[in-house]
C-alpha positions as CSV (number, residue, x, y, z in Angstrom):
1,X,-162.1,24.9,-186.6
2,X,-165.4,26.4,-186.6
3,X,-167.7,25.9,-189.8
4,X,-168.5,29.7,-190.2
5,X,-166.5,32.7,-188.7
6,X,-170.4,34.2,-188.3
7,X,-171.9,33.7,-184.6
8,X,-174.8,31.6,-184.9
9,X,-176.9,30.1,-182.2
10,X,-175.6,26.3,-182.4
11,X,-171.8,26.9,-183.6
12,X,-170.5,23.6,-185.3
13,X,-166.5,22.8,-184.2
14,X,-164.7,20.5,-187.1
15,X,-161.7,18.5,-185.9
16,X,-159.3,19.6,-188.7
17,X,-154.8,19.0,-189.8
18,X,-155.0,15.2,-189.8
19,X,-151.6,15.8,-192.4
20,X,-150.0,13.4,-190.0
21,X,-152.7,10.8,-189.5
22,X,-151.9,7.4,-190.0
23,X,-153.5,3.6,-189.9
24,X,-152.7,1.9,-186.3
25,X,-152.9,-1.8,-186.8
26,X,-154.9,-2.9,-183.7
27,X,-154.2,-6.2,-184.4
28,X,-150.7,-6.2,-185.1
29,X,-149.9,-3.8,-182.5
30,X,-146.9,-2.0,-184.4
31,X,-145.2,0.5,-183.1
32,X,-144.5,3.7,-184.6
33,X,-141.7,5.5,-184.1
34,X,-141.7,9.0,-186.2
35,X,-141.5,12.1,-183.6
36,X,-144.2,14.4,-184.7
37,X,-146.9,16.7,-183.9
38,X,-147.2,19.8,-182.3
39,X,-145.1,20.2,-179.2
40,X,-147.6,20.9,-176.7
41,X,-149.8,18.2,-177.8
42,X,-147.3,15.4,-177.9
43,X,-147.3,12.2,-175.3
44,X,-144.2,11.3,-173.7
45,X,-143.6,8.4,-175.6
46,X,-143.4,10.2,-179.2
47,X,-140.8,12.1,-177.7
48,X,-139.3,9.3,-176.7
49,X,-139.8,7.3,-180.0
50,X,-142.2,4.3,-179.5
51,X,-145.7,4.9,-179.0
52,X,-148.9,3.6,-180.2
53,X,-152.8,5.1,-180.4
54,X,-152.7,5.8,-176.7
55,X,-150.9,9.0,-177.3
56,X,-153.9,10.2,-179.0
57,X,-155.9,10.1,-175.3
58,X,-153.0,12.1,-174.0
59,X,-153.4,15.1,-176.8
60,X,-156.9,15.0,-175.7
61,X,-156.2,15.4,-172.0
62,X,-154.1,18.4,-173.0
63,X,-156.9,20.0,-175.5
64,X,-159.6,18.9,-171.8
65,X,-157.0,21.0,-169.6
66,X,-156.4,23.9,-172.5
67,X,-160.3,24.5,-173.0
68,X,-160.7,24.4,-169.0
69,X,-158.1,26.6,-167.6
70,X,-157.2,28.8,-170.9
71,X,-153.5,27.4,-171.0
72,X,-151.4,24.1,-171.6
73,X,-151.0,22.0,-168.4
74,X,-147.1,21.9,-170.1
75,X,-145.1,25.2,-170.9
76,X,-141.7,26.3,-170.7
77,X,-139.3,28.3,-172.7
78,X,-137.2,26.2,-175.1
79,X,-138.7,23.1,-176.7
80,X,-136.2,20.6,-174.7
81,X,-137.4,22.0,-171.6
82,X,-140.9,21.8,-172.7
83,X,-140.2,18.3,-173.4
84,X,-138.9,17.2,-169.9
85,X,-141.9,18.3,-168.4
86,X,-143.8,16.2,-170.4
87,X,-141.7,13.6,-169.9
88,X,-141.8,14.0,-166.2
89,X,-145.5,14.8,-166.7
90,X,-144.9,17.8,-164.6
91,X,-147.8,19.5,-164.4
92,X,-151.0,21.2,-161.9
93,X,-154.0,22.1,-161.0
94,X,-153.5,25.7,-160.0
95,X,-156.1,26.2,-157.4
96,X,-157.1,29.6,-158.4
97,X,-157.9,28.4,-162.1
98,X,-159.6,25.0,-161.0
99,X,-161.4,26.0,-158.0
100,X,-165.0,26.2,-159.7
101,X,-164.2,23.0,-162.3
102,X,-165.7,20.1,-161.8
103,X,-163.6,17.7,-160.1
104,X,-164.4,15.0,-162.8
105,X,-162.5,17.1,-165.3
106,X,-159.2,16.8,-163.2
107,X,-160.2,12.9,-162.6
108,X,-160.5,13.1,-166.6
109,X,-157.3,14.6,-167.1
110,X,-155.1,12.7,-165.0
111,X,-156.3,9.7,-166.4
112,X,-155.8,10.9,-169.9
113,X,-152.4,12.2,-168.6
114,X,-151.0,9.2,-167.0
115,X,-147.0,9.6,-168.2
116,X,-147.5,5.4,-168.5
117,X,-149.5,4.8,-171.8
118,X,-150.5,1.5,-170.8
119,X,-151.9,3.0,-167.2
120,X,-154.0,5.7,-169.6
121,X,-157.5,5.8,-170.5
122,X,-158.2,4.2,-173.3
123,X,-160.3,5.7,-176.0
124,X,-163.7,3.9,-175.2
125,X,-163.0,4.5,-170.9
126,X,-162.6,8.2,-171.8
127,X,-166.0,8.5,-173.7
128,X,-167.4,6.3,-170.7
129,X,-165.7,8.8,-168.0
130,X,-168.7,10.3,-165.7
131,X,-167.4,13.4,-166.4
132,X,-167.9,13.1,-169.8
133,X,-171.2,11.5,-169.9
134,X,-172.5,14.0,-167.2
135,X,-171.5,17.2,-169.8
136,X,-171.1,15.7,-173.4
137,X,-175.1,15.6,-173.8
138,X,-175.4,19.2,-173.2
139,X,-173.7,22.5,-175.2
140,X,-171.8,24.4,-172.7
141,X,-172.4,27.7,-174.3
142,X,-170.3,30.0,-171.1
143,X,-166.6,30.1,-171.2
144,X,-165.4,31.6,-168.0
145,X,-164.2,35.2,-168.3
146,X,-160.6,34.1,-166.7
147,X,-160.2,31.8,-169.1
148,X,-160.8,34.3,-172.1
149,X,-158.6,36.8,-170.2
150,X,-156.0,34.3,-169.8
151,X,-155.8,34.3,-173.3
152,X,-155.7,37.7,-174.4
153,X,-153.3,38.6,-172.1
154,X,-150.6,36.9,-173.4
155,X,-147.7,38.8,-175.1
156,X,-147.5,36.8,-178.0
157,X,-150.2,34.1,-178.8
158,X,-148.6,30.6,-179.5
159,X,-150.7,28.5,-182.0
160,X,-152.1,26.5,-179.6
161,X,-153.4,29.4,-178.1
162,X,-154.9,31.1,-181.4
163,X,-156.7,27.6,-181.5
164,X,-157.9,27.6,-178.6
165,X,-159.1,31.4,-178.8
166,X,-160.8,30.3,-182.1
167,X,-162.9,27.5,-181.0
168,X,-163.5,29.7,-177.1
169,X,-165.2,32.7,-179.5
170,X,-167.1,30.5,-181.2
171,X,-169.3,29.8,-177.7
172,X,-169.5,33.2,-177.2
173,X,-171.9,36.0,-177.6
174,X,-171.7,39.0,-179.5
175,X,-170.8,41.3,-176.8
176,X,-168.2,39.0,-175.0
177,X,-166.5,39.3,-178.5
178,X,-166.7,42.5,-178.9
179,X,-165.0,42.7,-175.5
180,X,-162.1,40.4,-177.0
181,X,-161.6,42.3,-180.3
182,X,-161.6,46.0,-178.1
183,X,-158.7,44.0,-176.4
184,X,-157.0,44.0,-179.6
């Protein structure tokens, strides 16, 4: 969520729905078991019914590969099928969408992505990833034009897609949105 729906020169993006946060117990290491989140978002193993924090790293390896290429790395037409290709992690790097992204971010993403939560990044190795401490420092204030148009051009926007078009419009000039709303 941005903090203002006004442009302004430093635009501040708030993490926002933690309605179905909940404690992990690092130290007891329960499992929980509840299957729920947002479809797109959700790690293998909540489908599957036992999972721990590290299917937290996975939503963000979905959010890395939504912000980068303008779409989810899983999509599919019913929700079961959507499920079995997160299951199966099936998933790639289109070469015409990636070709100018650093190849850190895929390294990122993979490892963020890893079907097998105990092979994935953990939380402290993700904010340690080169890729991340080569960009995190600075404000990446372009958004590619493809991945904007990616966007708009969709029939019908799914939420993750209005979500990612609100926080995309927030790095953006006045006359790049301008461009969006004329596609409206």
């Amino acid at each position: 969520m941005v903090e203002t729906k006004y442009m302004t020169a430093d635009p501040l993006i708030k993490v926002i729905d933690f309605g179905l946060a909940k404690y992990f117990d690092t130290i007891q290491r329960s499992k929980m078991s509840s299957i729920l989140g947002t479809p797109y978002y959700i790690a293998p193993e909540v489908i599957q019914g036992s999972y721990d924090q590290s299917c937290d790293v996975w939503s963000i390896g979905v959010i890395a590969y939504c912000l980068l290429a303008g779409y989810p790395p899983f999509n599919a037409d019913t929700e079961k099928k959507l499920f079995d290709k997160i299951i199966s992690c099936d998933f790639m790097f289109h070469p015409e969408d990636w070709k100018n992204i650093d190849p850190l971010a895929k390294e990122f993403i993979y490892g963020a992505l890893d079907p097998v939560s105990k092979n994935r990044m953990t939380p402290v190795e993700a904010l340690n990833h080169p890729w991340i401490k080569k960009y995190a420092p600075n404000n990446i204030k372009q958004v590619e034009s493809r991945v904007i148009q990616s966007l708009i051009s969709c029939p019908g926007f799914n939420s993750l897609q209005r979500h990612i078009l609100h926080i995309l419009t927030s790095l953006l000039n006045v006359d790049e949105i301008r461009h969006i709303r004329n596609a409206f």
